[in-house]
C-alpha positions in Angstrom: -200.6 -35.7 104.8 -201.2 -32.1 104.4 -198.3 -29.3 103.8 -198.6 -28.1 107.3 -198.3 -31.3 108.6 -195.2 -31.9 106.4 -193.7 -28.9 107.4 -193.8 -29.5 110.8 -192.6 -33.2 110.6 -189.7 -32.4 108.4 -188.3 -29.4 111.3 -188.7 -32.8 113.8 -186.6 -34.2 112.2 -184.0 -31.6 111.4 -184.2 -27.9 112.9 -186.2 -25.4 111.8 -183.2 -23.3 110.9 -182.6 -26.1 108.3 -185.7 -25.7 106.9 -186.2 -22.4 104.8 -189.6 -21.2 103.3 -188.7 -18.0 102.2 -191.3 -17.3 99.4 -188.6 -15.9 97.4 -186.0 -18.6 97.4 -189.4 -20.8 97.0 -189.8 -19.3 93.6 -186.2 -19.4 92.7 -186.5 -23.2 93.3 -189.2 -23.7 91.0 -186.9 -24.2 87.7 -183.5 -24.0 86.8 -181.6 -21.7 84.3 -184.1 -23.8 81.4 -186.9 -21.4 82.3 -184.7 -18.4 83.0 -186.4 -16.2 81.1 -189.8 -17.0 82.6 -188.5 -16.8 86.1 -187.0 -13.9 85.6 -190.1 -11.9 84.8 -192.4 -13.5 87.3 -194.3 -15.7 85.4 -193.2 -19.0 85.7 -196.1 -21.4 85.6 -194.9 -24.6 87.8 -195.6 -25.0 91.8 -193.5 -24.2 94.6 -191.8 -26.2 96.5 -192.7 -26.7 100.2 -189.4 -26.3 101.4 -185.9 -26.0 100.7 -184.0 -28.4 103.3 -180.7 -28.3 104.2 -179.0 -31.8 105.8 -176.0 -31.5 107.7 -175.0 -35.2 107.8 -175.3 -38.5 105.2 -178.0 -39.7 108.2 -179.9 -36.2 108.0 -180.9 -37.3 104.2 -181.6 -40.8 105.1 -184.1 -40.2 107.6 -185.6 -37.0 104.9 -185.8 -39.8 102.0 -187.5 -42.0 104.5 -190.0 -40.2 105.7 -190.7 -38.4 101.5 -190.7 -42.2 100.4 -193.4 -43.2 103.6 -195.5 -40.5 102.4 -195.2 -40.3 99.0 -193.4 -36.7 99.0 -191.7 -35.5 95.8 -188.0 -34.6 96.7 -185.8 -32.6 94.4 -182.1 -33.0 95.0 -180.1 -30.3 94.6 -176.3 -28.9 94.9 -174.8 -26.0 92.2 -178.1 -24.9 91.0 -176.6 -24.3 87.5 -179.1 -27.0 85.5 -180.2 -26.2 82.2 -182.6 -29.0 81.1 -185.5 -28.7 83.6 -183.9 -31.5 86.0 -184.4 -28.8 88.9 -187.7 -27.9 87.9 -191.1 -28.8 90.1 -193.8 -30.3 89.1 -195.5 -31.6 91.7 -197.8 -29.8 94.4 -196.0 -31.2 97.4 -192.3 -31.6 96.6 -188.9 -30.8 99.3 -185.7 -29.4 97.8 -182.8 -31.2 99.6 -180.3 -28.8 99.1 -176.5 -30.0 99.3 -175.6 -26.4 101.1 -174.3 -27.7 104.5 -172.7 -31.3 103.2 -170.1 -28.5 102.1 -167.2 -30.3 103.5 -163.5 -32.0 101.8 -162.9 -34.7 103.8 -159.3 -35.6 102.1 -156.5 -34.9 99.8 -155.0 -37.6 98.9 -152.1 -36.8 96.2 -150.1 -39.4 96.9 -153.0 -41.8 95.5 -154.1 -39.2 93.4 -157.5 -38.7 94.7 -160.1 -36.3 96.4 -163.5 -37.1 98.7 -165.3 -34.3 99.6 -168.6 -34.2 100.3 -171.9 -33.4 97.5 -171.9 -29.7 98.6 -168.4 -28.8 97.6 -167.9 -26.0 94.9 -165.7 -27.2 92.2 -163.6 -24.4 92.7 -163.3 -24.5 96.1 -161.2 -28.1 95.4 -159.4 -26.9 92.4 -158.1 -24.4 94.9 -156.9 -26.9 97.7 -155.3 -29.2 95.1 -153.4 -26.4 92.9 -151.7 -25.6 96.1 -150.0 -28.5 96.2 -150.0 -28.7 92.6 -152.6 -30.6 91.4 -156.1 -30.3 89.5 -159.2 -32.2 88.9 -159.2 -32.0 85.5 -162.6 -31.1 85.3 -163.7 -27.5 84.2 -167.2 -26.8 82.8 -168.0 -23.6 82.5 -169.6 -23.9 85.5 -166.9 -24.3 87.8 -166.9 -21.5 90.2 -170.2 -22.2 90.9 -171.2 -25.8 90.2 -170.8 -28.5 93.3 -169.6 -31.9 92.6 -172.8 -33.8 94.1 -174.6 -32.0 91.1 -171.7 -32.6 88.2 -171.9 -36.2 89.0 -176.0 -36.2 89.3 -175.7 -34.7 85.8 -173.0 -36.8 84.0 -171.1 -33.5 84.0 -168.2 -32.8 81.2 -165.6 -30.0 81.4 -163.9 -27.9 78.9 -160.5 -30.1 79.5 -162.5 -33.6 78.9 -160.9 -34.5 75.4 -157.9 -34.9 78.1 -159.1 -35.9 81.5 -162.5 -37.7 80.3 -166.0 -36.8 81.5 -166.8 -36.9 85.1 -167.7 -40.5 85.0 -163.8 -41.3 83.9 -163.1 -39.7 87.0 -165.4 -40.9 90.1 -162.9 -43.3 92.1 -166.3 -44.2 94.5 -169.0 -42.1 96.2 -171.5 -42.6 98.9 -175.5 -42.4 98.0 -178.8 -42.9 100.0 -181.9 -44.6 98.4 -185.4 -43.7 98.8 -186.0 -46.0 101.2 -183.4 -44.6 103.3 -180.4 -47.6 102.7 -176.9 -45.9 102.6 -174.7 -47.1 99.6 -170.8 -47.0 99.5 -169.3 -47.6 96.9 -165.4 -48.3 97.7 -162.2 -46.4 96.0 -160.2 -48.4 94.0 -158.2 -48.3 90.7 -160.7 -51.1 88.9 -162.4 -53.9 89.9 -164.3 -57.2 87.8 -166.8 -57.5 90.7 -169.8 -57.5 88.1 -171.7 -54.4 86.8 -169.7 -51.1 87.3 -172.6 -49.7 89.9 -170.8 -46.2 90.5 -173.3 -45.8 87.3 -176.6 -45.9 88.9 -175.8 -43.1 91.0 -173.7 -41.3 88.1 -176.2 -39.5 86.0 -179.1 -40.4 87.6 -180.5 -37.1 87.9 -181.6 -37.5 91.4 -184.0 -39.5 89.8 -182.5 -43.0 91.7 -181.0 -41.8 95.0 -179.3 -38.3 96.3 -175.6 -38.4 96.4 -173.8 -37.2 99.3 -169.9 -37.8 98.5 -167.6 -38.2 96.0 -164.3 -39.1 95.5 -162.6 -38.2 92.4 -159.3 -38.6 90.8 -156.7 -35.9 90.5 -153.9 -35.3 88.2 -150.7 -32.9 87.9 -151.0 -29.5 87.1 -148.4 -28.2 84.5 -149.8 -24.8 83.5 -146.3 -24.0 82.5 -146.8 -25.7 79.5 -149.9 -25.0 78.0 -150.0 -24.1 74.4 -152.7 -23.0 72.2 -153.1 -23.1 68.4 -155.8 -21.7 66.3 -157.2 -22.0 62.5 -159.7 -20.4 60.5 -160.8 -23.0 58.2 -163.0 -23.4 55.3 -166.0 -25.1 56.5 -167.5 -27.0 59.6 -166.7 -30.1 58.2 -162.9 -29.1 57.5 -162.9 -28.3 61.2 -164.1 -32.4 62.3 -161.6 -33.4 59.6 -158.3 -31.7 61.6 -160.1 -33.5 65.3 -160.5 -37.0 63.8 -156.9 -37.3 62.7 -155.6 -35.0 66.1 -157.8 -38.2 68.1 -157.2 -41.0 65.6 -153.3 -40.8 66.0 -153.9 -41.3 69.7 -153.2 -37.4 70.5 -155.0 -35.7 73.5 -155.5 -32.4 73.8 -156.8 -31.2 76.5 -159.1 -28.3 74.2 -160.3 -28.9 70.6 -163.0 -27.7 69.0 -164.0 -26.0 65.6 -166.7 -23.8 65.2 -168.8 -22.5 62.5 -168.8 -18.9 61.0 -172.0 -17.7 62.8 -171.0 -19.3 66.5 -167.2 -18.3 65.7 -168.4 -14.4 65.5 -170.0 -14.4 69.3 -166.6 -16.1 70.2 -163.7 -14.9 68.1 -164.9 -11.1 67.4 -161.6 -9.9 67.5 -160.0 -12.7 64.6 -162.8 -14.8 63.2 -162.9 -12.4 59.5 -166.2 -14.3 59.1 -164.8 -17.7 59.2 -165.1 -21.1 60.4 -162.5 -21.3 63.6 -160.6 -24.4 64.5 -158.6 -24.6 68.1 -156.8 -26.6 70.3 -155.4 -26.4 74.0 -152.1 -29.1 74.4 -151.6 -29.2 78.3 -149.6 -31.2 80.9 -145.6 -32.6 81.1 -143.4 -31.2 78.6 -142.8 -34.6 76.6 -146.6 -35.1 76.3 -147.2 -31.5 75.4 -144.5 -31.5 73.1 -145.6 -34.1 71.4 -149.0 -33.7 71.2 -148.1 -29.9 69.4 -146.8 -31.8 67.0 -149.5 -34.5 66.2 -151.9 -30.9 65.8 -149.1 -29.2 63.3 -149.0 -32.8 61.2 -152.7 -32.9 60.9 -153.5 -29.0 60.1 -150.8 -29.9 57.4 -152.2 -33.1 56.1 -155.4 -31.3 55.7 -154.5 -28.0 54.7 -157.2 -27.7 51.8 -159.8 -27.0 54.4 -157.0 -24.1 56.4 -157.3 -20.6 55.9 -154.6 -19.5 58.0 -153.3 -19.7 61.3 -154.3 -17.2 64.5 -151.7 -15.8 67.1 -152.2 -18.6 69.6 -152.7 -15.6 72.2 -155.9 -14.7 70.7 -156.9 -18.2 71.7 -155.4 -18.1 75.1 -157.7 -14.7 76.1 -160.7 -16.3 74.8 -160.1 -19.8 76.8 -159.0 -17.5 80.0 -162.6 -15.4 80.3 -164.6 -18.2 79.5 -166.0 -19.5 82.7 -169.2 -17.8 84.2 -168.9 -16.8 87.9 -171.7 -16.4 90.3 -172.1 -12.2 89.2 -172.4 -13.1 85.3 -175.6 -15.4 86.5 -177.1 -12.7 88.8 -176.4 -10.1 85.9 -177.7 -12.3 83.0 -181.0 -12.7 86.0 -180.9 -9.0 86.1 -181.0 -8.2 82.8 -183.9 -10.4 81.5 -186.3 -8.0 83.7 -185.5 -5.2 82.0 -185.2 -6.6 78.5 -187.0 -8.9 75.8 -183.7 -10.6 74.6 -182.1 -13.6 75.0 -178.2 -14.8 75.5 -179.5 -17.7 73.6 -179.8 -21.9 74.1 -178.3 -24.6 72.9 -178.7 -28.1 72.5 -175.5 -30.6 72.5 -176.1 -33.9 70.6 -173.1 -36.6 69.8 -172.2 -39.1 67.3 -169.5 -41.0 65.6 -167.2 -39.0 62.9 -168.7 -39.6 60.4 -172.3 -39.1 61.2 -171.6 -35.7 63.5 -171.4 -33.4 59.7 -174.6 -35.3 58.2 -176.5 -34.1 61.5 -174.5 -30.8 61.7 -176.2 -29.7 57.9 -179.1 -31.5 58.0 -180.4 -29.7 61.4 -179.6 -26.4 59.7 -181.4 -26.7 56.8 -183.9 -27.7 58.4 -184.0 -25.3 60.9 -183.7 -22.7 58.3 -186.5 -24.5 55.8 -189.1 -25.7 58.1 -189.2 -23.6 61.8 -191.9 -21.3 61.1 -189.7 -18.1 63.2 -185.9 -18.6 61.3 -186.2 -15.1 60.5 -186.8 -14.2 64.3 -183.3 -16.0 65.2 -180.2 -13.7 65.5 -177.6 -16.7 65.2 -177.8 -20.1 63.8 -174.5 -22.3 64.4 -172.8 -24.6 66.4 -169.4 -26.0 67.6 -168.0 -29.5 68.2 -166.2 -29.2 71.8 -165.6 -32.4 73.3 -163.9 -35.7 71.1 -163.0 -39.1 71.8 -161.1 -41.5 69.3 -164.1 -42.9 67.8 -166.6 -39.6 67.7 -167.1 -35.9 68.8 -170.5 -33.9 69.9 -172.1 -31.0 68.8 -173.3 -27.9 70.4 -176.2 -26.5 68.3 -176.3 -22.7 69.2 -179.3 -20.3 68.5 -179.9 -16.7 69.7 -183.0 -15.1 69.4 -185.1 -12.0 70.1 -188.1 -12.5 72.3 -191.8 -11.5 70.6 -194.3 -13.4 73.0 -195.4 -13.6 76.1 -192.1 -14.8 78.5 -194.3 -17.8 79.9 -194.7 -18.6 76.1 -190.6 -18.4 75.2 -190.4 -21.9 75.6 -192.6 -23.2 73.2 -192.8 -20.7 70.7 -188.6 -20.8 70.7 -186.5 -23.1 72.0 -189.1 -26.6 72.4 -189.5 -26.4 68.3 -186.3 -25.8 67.6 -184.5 -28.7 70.1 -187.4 -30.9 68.8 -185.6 -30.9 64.6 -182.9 -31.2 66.8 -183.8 -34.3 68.5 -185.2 -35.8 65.6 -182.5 -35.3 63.0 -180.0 -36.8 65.6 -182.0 -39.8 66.5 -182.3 -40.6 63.1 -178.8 -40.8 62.1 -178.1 -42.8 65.1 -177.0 -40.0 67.3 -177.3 -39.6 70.7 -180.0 -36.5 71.8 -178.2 -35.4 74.6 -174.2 -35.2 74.9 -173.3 -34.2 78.7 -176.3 -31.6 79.6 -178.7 -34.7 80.7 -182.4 -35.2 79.8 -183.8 -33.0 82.6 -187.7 -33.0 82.3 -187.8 -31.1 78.8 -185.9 -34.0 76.5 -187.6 -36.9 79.1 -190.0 -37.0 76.0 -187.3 -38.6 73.9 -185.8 -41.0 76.1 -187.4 -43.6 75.4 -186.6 -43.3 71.4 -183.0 -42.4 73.0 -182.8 -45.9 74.5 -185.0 -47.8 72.4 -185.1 -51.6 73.5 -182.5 -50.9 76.5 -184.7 -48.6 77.8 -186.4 -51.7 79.2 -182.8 -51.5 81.6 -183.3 -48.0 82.8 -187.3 -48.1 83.5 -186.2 -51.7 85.7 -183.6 -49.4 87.5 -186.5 -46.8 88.8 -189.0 -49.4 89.7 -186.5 -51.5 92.1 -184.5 -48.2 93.3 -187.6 -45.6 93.4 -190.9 -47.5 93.2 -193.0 -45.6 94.8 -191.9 -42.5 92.2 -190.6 -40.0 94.5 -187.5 -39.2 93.1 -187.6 -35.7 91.3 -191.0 -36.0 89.0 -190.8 -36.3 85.6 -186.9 -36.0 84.8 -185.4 -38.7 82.6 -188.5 -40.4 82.7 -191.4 -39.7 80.6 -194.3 -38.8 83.1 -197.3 -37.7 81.4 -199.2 -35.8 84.1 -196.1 -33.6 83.7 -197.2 -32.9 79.7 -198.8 -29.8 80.4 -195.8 -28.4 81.8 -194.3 -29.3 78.7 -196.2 -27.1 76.2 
């Protein structure tokens, strides 16, 4: 079937007013925020989509996925836009967008059972609003949220600021509803737990629209006791000083909402105003006064166990300002857009990576030294560092953060810069057992690696995409290694 033919058959069976071809937006849905830079000064080097399609109904995207699976048509789902691993990017000739735009509705607040269902097009925000009315909260706050939609959090296996509290996004989906390629309808039912085999909210939870397109969610909410918040920071000796304090805050069974520690060259981007060229060490204790109580005292007893490593405590309000401005909102992306035409700079990448306690500082130095010893442009990068932000009783990630001036070509940023570097990344992680990719996803541009992610339970994940998505039109070449996609790669 030829694009024209496409074109007109999709409008048959929505309305052309839910079918945009806007050259402009066409571009914009080329890539996602990995090839920013690139799209930003006209040059990105991947096809346009035919389309960007709008559904207005669960039935609208079943009959879409139909007719893309009859006819071997590359569809892209999409929600938030605010991907940064290539998982939005195109790279196929004849590919449709399904945009989330119009399944924009909350179909139900339910407090008294302590959960939400709204539909895949609904800004985070938007239901943090409704539920802090009648005072509650999602619990879930990546530094996305006034932008990101919760169709594309789930998609993505999405983690918040708050998640060493509230968990990940996958502790919170009660049930969602998802349509396959082929057109089927799944719903999956909310309730509190069930032994009825596999757990198979997961296919659809961090699939990547790789599987099926997810079209609602319902998620758990919780109290909201901003009353109570109370913030503590350190500057401490070392990195590793910083993962000490965490373990025992985690090990003792405390739960923060926020802690992290960063290292002296990611601290000075953060902490300007405090850091005295230090390593930096935070936490955020949040919810009823008991528990917040409590936990504020857990984080006193372990900076004091392990006050070697501490410096000295920070006003806690230093910490409070830094976690109140910390969210993007739609004008800081249009801005950032902005400014990358004008300029050959960079706000920088990073690449988020997790492992148990102990193995998280042997991954932290060896990636640095080899960063600094082996990439061939260290002495291009304007920061090297990184922060552990996210911690669970038995482990914690870390963000490896690098900033750097741009002196190529933009369509050649990505391999002269960031591939190299997330590569030592990658590597050094897999070999100490690590995981390559924390709560960001695989996207197309760590798809390389997923098989060495998985090893032998890979076989599990490739048996998923052949029974859910045989005939391979479910958003080309993320999570799975494609290798006609390999030239997009370089």
């Amino acid at each position: 079937m030829n694009s024209e033919t496409i074109l007109d058959e999709v409008q048959k069976l929505l309305t052309p007013e839910q079918v945009n071809t806007d050259r402009e937006d066409l571009y914009d849905a080329s890539a996602d925020r990995y090839k920013k830079y690139a799209k930003a000064r006209g040059v990105l080097d991947v096809p346009m989509p035919l389309a960007i399609v709008y559904p207005n109904s669960t039935d609208e995207v079943s009959r879409l996925l139909q007719f893309c699976n009859e006819n071997r048509i590359n569809v892209i789902p999409r929600a938030g836009k605010t991907a940064t691993e290539g998982g939005l990017e195109n790279w196929k000739e004849q590919t449709l967008v399904i945009d989330a735009l119009n399944l924009n509705k909350i179909i139900k607040l339910d407090t008294y059972n302590m959960q939400a269902t709204v539909q895949a097009g609904v800004a985070l925000q938007d239901l943090e609003d409704e539920l802090r009315k009648e005072g509650f909260t999602t619990g879930h706050s990546p530094q996305s949220k006034p932008v990101a939609k919760l169709g594309g959090l789930v998609a993505t296996r999405s983690i918040g600021q708050l998640s060493t509290l509230y968990g990940g996004i996958e502790d919170m989906v009660v049930g969602l509803e998802c349509v396959f390629p082929d057109g089927h309808i799944s719903r999956i039912k909310n309730v509190s737990r069930r032994s009825g085999g596999p757990d198979i909210r997961h296919i659809a939870i961090g699939n990547e629209g790789t599987l099926c397109y997810i079209t609602e969610v319902t998620v758990k909410c919780f109290k909201f006791y901003p009353e109570n918040n109370r913030f503590f920071g350190y500057l401490v000796k070392d990195v590793e000083s910083g993962i000490k304090v965490l373990r025992e805050v985690m090990a003792n069974g405390f739960r923060p909402s926020v802690a992290r520690t960063y290292s002296e060259e990611d601290a000075a981007q953060h902490f300007y105003h405090f850091h005295k060229n230090k390593c930096v060490l935070l936490f955020m204790a949040e919810g009823p006064e008991g528990i917040v109580d409590a936990t504020c005292r857990g984080i006193e007893a372990a900076a004091e166990k392990f006050k070697d490593g501490i410096l000295e405590q920070v006003d806690s309000k230093y910490i409070e300002d830094w976690f109140n401005n910390l969210n993007w909102s739609q004008q800081d992306i249009d801005d950032e857009y902005e400014g990358m035409k004008e300029h050959d700079s960079h706000a920088g990448f990073t690449t988020e990576i997790s492992a148990d306690w102990e193995t998280i500082p042997k991954i932290y130095n060896s990636v640095i030294r080899r960063i600094r010893d082996e990439y061939p442009r260290a002495h291009e990068l304007t920061m090297l560092g990184g922060h552990s932000s996210h911690s669970y009783i038995n482990g914690t990630n870390m963000y490896f953060v690098y900033n750097y001036d741009i002196h190529c070509a933009p369509e050649d940023e990505m391999r002269v810069y960031h591939h190299p570097l997330q590569k030592l990344i990658v590597e050094e992680t897999l070999k100490f057992g690590g995981s390559m990719c924390h709560h960001h996803g695989i996207g197309k541009f760590r798809s390389e690696w997923t098989k060495d992610e998985h090893g032998s339970a890979y076989y599990m994940l490739a048996k998923l995409k052949e029974a859910f998505d045989p005939n391979g039109i479910m958003n080309f070449g993320t999570i799975f290694p494609q290798e006609e996609g390999r030239k997009y790669l370089s």
